[in-house]
C-alpha positions as CSV (number, residue, x, y, z in Angstrom):
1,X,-17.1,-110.3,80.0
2,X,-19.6,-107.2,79.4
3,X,-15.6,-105.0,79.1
4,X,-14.7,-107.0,76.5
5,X,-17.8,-106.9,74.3
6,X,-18.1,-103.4,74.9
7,X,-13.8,-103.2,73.8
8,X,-14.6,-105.6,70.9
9,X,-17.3,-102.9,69.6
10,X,-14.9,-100.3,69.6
11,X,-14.4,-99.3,65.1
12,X,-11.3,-100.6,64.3
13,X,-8.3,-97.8,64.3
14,X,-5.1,-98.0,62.8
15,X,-1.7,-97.2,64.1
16,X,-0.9,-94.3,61.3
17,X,-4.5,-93.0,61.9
18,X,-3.6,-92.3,65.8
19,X,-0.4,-91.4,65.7
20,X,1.2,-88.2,66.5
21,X,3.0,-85.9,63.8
22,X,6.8,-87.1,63.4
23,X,9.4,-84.3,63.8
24,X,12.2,-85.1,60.9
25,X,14.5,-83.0,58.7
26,X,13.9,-82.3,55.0
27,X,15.3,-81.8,51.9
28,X,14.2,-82.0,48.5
29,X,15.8,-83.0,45.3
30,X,15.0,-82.4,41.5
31,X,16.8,-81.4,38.5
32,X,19.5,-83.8,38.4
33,X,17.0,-86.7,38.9
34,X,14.1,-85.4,36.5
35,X,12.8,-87.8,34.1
36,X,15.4,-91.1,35.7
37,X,13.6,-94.0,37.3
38,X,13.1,-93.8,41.1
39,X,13.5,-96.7,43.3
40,X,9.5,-97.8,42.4
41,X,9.8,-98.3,38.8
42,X,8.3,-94.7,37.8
43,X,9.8,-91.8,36.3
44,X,10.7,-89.0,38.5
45,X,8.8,-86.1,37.9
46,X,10.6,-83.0,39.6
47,X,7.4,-80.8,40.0
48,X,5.1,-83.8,41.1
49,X,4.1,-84.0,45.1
50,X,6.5,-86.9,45.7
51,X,8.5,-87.8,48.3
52,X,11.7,-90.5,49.0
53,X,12.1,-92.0,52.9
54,X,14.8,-94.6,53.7
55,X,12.0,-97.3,54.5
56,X,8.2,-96.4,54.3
57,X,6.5,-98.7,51.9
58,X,6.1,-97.1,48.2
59,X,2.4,-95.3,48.0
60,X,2.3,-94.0,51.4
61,X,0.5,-90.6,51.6
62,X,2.0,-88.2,54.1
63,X,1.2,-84.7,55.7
64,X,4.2,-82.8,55.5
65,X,4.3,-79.4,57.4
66,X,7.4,-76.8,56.9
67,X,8.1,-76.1,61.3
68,X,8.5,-72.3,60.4
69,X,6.3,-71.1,57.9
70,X,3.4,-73.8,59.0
71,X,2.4,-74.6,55.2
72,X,1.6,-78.3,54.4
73,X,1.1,-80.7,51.5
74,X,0.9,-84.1,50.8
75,X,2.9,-86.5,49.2
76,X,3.2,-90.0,48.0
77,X,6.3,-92.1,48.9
78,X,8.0,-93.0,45.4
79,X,11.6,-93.6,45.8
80,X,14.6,-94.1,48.2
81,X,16.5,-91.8,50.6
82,X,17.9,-89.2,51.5
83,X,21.3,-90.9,51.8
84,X,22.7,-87.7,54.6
85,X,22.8,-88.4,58.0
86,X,19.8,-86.8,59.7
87,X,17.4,-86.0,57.3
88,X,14.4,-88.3,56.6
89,X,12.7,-87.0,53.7
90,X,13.9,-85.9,50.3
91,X,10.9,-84.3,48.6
92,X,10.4,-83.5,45.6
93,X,10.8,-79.7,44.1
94,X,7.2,-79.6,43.6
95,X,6.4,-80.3,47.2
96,X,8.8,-78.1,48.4
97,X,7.7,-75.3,46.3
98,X,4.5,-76.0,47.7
99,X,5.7,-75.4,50.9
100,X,8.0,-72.9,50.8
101,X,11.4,-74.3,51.3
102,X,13.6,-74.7,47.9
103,X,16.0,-71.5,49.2
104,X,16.4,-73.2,52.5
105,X,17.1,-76.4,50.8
106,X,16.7,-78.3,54.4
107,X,14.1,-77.4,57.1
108,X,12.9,-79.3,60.3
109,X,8.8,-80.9,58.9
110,X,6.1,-82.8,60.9
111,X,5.0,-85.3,59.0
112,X,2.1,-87.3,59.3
113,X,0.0,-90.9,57.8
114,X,-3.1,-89.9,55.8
115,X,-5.4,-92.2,53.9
């Protein structure tokens, strides 16, 4: 019974806060959509540190990390996508600028849940 008090007293941790970095493909989207309503309700703002995934709830804050150069930023999930096989997130320019990928227009990203 003493295990289980002592397991009980453990602070409460959530999955995202625990969980590794998720390998996924990238791509980022932005003048074509600038200023039109994204999947949320908002208007899409090309050069703000969005981000669209096929299924993650609207407002989640991610990590992202660029594999070869190793820079990062963070994002908010706003809208739906990308609709090509194999990728998982479409970012916006913004975050890509941020992290070095709009002449590669797709790169392999970590991506990760933050608070």
């Amino acid at each position: 019974m003493s295990k289980l008090l002592s397991l009980l007293a453990i602070p409460f941790l959530s999955i995202q806060a625990v969980a590794a970095p998720i390998n996924a493909q990238a791509s980022w989207y932005g003048p074509g959509f600038h200023g039109r309503t994204t999947a949320n309700g908002e208007r899409y703002n090309q050069w703000g540190l969005t981000a669209a995934h096929k299924s993650l709830p609207f407002g989640t804050r991610l990590r992202v990390c660029n594999v070869w150069n190793k820079r990062c930023v963070n994002v908010r999930i706003n809208d739906r996508g990308p609709f090509i096989p194999g990728r998982s997130l479409d970012l916006s320019r913004g975050a890509a600028d941020a992290i070095g990928m709009v002449s590669a227009g797709v790169v392999p990203v970590t991506y990760s849940f933050i608070d």
